[in-house]
C-alpha positions in Angstrom: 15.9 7.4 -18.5 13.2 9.1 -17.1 13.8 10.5 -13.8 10.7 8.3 -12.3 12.5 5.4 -13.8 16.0 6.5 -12.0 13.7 6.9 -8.9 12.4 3.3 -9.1 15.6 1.1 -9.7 16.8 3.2 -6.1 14.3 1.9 -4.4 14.5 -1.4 -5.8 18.4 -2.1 -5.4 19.3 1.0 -3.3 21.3 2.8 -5.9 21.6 3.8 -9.4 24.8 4.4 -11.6 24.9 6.0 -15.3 24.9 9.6 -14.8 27.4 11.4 -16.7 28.9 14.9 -15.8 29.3 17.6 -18.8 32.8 17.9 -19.9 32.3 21.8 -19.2 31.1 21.2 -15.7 33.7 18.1 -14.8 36.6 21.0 -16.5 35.2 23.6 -13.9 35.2 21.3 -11.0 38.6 20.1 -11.3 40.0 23.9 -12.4 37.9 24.6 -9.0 40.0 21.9 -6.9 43.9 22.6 -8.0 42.8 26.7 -7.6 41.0 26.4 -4.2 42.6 24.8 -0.6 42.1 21.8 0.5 42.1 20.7 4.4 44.2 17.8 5.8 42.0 15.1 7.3 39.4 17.8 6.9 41.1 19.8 9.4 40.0 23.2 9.2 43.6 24.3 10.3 45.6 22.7 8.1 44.9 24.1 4.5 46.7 23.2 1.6 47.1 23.2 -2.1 46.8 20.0 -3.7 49.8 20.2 -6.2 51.8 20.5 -2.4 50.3 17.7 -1.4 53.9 15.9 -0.8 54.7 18.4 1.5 51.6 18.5 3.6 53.0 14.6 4.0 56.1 15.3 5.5 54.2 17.9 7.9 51.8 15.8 8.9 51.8 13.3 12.2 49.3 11.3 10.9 48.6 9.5 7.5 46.9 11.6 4.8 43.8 9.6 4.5 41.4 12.2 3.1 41.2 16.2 2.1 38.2 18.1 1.9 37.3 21.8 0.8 34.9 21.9 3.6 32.3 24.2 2.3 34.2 26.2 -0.4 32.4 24.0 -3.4 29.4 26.4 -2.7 31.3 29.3 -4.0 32.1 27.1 -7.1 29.7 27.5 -10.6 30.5 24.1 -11.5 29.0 22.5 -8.5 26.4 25.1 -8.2 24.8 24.1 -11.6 24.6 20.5 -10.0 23.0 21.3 -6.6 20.1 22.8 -9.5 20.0 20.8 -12.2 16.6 20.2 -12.9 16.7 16.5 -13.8 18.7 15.2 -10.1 16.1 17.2 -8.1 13.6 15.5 -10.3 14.8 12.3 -9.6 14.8 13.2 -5.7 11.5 14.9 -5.3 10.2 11.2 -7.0 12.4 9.2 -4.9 11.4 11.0 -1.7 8.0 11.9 -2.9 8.5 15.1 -1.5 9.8 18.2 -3.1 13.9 17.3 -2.7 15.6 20.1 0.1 19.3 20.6 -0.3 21.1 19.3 3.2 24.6 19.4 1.7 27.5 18.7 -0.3 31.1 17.7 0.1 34.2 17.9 -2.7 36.9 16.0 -1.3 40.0 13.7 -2.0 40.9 10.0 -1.2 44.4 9.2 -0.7 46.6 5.6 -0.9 47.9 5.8 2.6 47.8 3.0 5.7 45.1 3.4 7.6 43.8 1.2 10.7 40.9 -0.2 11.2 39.5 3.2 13.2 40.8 5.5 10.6 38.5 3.0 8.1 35.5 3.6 10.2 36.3 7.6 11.0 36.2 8.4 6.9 33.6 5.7 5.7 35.5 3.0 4.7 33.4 -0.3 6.1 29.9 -1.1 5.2 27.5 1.2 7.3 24.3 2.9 7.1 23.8 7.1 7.0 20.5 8.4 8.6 20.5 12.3 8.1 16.9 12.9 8.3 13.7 10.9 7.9 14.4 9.7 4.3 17.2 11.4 2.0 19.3 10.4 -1.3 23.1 10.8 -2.0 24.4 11.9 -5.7 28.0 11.2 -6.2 30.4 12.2 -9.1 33.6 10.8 -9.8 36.0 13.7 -10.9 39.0 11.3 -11.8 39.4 8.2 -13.0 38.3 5.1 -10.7 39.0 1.5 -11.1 39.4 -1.1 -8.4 43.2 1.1 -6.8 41.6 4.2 -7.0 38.9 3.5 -3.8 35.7 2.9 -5.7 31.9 3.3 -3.8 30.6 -0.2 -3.0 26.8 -1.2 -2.4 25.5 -3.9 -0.6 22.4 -4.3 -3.0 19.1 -4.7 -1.6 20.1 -3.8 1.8 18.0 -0.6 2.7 15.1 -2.8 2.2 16.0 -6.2 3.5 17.9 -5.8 6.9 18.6 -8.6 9.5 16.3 -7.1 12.8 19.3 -6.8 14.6 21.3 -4.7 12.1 17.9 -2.5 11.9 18.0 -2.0 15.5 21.8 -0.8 15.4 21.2 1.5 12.6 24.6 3.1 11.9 26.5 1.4 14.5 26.5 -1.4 11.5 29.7 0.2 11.1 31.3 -2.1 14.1 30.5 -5.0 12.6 33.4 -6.5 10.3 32.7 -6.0 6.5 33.3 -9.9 5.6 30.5 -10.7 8.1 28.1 -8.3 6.3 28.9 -9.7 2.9 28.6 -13.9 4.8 25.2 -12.3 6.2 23.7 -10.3 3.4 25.4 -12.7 0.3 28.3 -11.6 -1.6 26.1 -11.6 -4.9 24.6 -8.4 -3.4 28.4 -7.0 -3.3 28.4 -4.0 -6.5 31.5 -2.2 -6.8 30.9 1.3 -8.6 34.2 1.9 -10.8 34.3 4.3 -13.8 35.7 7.3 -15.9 36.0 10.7 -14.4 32.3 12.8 -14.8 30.6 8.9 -13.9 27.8 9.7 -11.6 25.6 7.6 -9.6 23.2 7.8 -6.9 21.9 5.9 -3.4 19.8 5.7 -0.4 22.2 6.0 2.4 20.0 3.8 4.2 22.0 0.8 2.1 25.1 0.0 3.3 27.5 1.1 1.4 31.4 1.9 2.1 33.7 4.1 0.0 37.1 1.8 0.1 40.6 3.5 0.9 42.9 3.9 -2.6 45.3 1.8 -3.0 47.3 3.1 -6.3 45.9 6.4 -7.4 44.0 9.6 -5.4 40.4 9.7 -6.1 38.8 13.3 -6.3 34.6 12.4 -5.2 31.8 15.0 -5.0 28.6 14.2 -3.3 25.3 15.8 -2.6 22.4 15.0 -0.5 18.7 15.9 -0.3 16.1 15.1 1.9 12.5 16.2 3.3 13.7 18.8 5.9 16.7 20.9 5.7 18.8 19.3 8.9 22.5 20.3 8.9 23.5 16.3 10.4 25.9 15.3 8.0 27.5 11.9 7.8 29.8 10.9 5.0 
């Protein structure tokens, strides 16, 4: 599919899955994530390994919900051969119509743990909106295996487009408002759960609500990238 084609069916449902990663470039990403620390709850002071990662358990106070590299990735070939690969920033410049500017990029694992209500909204797990700059696009890559236990992406399709007034005027604070009402408001029909084979790749206007959902069964290794029109450092996940 051409990447003007890729570009279109964003802006008509708000995302696009059927990227695949190179089995070279998925090996090299996951060699990257069991040789490089990862950080607790993204907690730049509590580094780990993630073959430890039952010990970091028992050290912890608080639930492992998440574990990111931070920004090591950017030392990693693998994920530098993505942030260039011709055909995603083709499909970005045409999606922004604008030459696509790297903002940034996250590597970073999703664990089955209990988490409350805030911890859901702290790491992106309702229904909300991202609004890094003027206009941007997200690539993500699953780098395992995801079915319905592992904490697939969800899309609310349409959404970026068609928003209740109200839920434009709170932008991201959509995040306070419960999940089931979003789906009652915006029709559970629009409700697409992204699940795949490790290397699946898909990609979305964060302006779409959209919620990555907390593992239930199995860890979930996710990389994401963004691009926009002006290179902001905001970053929400």
């Amino acid at each position: 599919m051409s990447p003007g084609q890729v570009a279109q069916l964003i802006r008509t449902n708000g995302y696009y899955v059927g990227f695949s990663l190179q089995p070279s470039i998925l090996q090299g990403l996951l060699t990257f994530a069991k040789t490089t620390p990862c950080y607790a709850n993204r907690n730049p002071s509590q580094p780990f390994y993630i073959q430890n990662k039952d010990k970091i358990v028992k050290d912890l106070d608080t639930p492992l919900l998440v574990a990111g590299y931070l920004d090591s990735h950017e030392s990693c070939q693998a994920y530098q051969k993505i942030k260039h690969d011709p055909y995603l920033l083709a499909i970005a410049s045409q999606y922004l119509n604008h030459p696509a500017v790297y903002l940034r990029g996250e590597l970073a694992w999703g664990f089955p743990a209990p988490a409350t209500l805030d911890d859901k909204i702290k790491t992106a797990r309702v229904y909300h909106c991202d609004i890094n700059d003027f206009k941007t696009i997200k690539f993500f890559f699953y780098l395992t295996e995801v079915g319905e236990d592992e904490g697939p992406h969800v899309y609310m399709q349409g959404t970026h487009r068609t928003r209740k007034f109200s839920h434009q005027g709170l932008g991201q604070r959509c995040a306070a408002i419960d999940d089931e009402t979003l789906v009652q408001t915006y029709g559970r029909d629009r409700v697409q759960v992204v699940t795949g084979a490790a290397g699946l790749g898909f990609a979305g206007d964060p302006y779409c609500l959209h919620k990555g959902t907390v593992p239930t069964k199995n860890p979930r290794l996710l990389l994401q990238l963004e691009f926009g029109i002006t290179p902001y450092r905001i970053w929400y996940f």
